[in-house]
N, C-alpha and C positions, 0 to 999 in steps of 0.2 A: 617187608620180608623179616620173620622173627627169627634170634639166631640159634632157634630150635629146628627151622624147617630147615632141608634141602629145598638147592634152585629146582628141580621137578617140581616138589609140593607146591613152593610162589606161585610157580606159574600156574598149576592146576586148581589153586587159590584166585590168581586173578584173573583165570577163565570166566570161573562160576561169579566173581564179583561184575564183571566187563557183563554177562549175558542174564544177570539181573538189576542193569542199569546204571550199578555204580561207577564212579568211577577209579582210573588208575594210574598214579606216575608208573613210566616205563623209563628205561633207561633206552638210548641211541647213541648211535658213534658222532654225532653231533652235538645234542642237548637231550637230559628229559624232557619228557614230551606229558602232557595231563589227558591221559588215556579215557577215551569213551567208546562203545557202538556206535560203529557210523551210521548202521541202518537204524538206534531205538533215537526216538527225536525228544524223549524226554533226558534222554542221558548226554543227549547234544547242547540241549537247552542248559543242564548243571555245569559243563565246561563252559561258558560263555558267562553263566551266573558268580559260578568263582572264580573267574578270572577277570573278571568287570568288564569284560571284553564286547564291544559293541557289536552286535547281532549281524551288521554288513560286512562284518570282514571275516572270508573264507578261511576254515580249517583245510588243514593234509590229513590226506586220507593216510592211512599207514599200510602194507598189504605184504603177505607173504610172498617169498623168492621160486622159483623151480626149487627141485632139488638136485644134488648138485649131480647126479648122475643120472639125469635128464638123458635122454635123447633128441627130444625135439623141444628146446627152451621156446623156441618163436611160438609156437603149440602153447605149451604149457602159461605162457606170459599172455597170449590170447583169452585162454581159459579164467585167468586169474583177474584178470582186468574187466573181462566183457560186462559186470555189474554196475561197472561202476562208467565207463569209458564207451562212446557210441563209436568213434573212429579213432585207430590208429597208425598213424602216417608213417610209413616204411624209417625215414628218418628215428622216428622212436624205437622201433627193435634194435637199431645199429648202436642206441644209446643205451639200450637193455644191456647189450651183450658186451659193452664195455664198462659200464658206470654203475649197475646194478647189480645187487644191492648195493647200496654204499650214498655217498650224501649231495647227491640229485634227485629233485623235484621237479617232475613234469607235470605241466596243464594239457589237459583234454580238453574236447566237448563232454559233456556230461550226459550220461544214460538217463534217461526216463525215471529209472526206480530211485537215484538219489535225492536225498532229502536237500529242498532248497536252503534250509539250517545249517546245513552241512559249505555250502559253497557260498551264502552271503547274498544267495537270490539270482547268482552270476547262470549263464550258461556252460559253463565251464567247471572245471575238477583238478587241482593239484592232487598230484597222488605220486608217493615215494615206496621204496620198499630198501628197509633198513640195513645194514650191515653187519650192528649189533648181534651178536649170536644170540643172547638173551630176549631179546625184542624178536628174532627170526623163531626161536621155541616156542614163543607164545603168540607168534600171528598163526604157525602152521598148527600148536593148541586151538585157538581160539576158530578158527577158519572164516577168516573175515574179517573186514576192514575196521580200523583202529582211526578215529580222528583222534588226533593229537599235536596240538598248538605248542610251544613249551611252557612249564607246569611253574610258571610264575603270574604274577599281577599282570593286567596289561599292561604294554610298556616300562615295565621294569627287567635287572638285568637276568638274562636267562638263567637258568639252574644248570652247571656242569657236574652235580653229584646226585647223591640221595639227600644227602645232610642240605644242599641247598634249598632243595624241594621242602623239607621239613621245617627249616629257619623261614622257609617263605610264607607259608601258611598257617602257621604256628598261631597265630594272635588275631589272622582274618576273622571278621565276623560271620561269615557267611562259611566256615571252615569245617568240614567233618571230620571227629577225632577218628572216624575211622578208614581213613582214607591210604588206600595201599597204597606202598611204596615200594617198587618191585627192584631192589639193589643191584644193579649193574656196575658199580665201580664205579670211577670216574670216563667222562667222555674222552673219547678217543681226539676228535678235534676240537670242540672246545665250543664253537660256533654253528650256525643251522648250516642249513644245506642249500647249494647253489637251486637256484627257481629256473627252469625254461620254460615257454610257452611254445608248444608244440600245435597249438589248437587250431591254427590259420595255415594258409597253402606259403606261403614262404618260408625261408630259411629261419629257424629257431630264435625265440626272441630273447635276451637275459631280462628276470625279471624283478633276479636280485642276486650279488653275488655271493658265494661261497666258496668250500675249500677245492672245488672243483672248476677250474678259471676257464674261458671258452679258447683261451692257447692251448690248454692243454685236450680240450675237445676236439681241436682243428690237427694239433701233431698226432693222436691216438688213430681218428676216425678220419678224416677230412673236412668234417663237417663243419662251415661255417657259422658264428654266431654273431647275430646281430647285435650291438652294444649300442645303437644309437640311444640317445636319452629319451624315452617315451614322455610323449607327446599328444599319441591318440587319447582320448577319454574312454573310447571303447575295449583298449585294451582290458586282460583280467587284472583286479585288484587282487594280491596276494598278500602273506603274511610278513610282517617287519617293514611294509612301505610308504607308511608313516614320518613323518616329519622328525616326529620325537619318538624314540623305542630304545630299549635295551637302558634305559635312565637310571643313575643312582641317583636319591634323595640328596646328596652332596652336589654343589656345585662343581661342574667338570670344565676346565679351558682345555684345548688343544693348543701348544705353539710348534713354531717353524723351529727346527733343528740350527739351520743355518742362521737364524735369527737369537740363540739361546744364551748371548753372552752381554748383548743389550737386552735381553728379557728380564735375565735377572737383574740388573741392576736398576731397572725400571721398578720391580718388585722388590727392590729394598730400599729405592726413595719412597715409595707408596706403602712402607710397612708391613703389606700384603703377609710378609712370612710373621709376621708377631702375629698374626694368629695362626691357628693349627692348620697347617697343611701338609699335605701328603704331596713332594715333586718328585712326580716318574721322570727318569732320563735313561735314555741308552748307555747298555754296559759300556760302549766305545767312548762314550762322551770324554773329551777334551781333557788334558789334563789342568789346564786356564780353568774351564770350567767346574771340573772337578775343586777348585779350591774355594771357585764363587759358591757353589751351592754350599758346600761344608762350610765356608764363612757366614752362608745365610742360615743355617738351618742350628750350626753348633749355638747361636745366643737364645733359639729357644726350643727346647726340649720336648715341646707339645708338636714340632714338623719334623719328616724324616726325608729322606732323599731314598729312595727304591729305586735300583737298577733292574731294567728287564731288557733281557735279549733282542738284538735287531735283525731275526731273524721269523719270518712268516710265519710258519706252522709252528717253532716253539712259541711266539707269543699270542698266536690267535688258542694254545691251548689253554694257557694259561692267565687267559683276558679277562674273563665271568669274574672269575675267583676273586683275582686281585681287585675288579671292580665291587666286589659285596666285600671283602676284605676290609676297602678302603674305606667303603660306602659305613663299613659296621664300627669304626675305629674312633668316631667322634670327632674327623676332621671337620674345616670349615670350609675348605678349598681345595682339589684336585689339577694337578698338572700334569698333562702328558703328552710326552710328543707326538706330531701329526706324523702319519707313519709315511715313508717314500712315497713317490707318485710313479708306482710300475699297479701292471697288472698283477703281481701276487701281493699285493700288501693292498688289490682295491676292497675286500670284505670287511677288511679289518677298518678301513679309512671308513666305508658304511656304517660299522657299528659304533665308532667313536664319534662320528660327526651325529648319528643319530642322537645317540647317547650323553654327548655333550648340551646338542640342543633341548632335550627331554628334562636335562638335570635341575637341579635343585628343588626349593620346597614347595614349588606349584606344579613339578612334573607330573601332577596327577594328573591335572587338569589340562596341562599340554599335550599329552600323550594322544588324544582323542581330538585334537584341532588338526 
């Protein structure tokens, strides 16, 4: 977006880019996303190519909402879906009309006309419909489905801006300088959107979490969610379910909160802080500890000590950033606490545990094992 145009013109800008194959960061109340037609399969193939991303692992489909003074939304979500979606299971309207738009991902069965490019060859279709008002102006522009993975490397840490998007692909070799970037400000939550699989006759499966926990599905709606640890092979394969993802190039630890007073002095017999590291701790942390990290960190000037909030939603906003923050600062070393073990702090535990495992200077190559 140039800061000549009105947000109209963007959008009517990355209409005509989207419906002649190129592609688009779009901004979501989640993460950018690296915008393509869902239905042109060579413009499916460019997002898989610039993001090194291997060819089996399914896109989200992106799709316009009713509008808002509908009469008949069940109607109107039938309409809107039936391209993409062969059955939808009464359970999913009841998730429409509470959760939609906004940052839930449901799996279908997958309609005939979708491109197997599109789902990784699966039977199946994750498909969202945004919350974002900018990304809702240009799917209801557009009219028609938006694949869009988020608009990083694979396996690297998600984009929560524009400027991340543009720091990310700035130097790729495979990079088009002219690749729009449709500025929505920063994300609203900071992290993707929770996955369910809706696509089998039982009760909804998680299939990866998000800012939307299935407590708060069961207190809204009634609706039960299954959280057991899959197991089946036949389950769908979705996006972020990787071993290694969200990775910075920095080596990243997680330690135990309650264990952080032997950490650190463990990490000052071993030197660990003579070289440059970045230690995150909770703004609450200790005042004991408070003196150890300041005694570690004040003899060298290359580590810092970062206090971030121990509170869910302020810091799963503010998670990307500080990790490409970190990622961009020249450390050698990353520490951060392992976040509580409740259900609202489980997305955030996903993305650091990924993330941690993903990290350092082979994460390219772990990302895809």
């Amino acid at each position: 977006m140039s800061e000549s145009e009105s947000e109209s013109e963007s959008v009517i800008r990355a209409v005509n880019e989207l419906r002649s194959g190129k592609l688009v960061a779009i901004p979501t109340e989640t993460v950018y996303g690296l915008g393509a037609d869902a239905s042109n399969l060579l413009a499916i193939q460019r997002v898989y190519e610039l993001k090194g991303r291997p060819t089996d692992h399914p896109l989200i489909v992106h799709v316009q909402a009713p509008l808002d003074h509908s009469q008949d939304k069940a109607r109107d979500w039938l309409e809107i879906l039936s391209p993409w979606v062969r059955h939808i299971p009464e359970t999913a309207f009841t998730l429409f009309k509470h959760f939609w738009p906004g940052p839930l991902t449901l799996v279908f069965q997958k309609s005939r006309m979708v491109l197997n490019d599109v789902t990784g060859g699966q039977e199946t279709i994750a498909i969202r419909s945004p919350s974002h008002p900018l990304a809702q102006e240009l799917l209801r522009a557009f009219a028609g489905g938006i694949a869009a993975p988020s608009a990083n490397r694979f396996g690297k840490i998600s984009p929560s801006s524009a400027e991340h998007v543009r720091s990310e692909f700035k130097h790729h070799p495979k990079h088009h300088p002219d690749l729009m970037i449709l500025d929505g400000g920063d994300c609203q939550f900071g992290i993707e959107s929770t996955i369910l699989d809706v696509s089998g006759n039982g009760e909804p499966c998680l299939l990866r979490p998000g800012s939307i926990s299935p407590k708060q599905i069961k207190e809204i709606t009634g609706i039960d969610i299954s959280v057991e640890p899959i197991k089946d092979l036949k389950m769908p394969r979705v996006s972020g379910s990787l071993m290694a993802h969200y990775a910075p190039n920095t080596p990243l630890h997680l330690y135990k909160t309650e264990e952080l007073s032997a950490y650190l002095l463990t990490l000052k017999q071993a030197k660990v802080l003579y070289q440059a590291t970045a230690f995150v701790a909770w703004e609450d942390i200790s005042s004991h500890d408070q003196v150890l990290c300041n005694e570690l960190t004040k003899h060298n000037k290359q580590s810092k000590l970062i206090s971030v909030p121990k509170e869910p939603i302020a810091f799963a906003h503010g998670l990307y950033r500080l990790l490409r923050l970190l990622d961009q600062s020249q450390y050698q070393q990353i520490y951060i606490p392992s976040p509580p073990n409740t259900e609202e702090w489980d997305a955030i535990q996903d993305r650091l545990q990924r993330a941690s495992f993903g990290s350092g200077p082979s994460s390219s190559s772990q990302a895809s094992s």
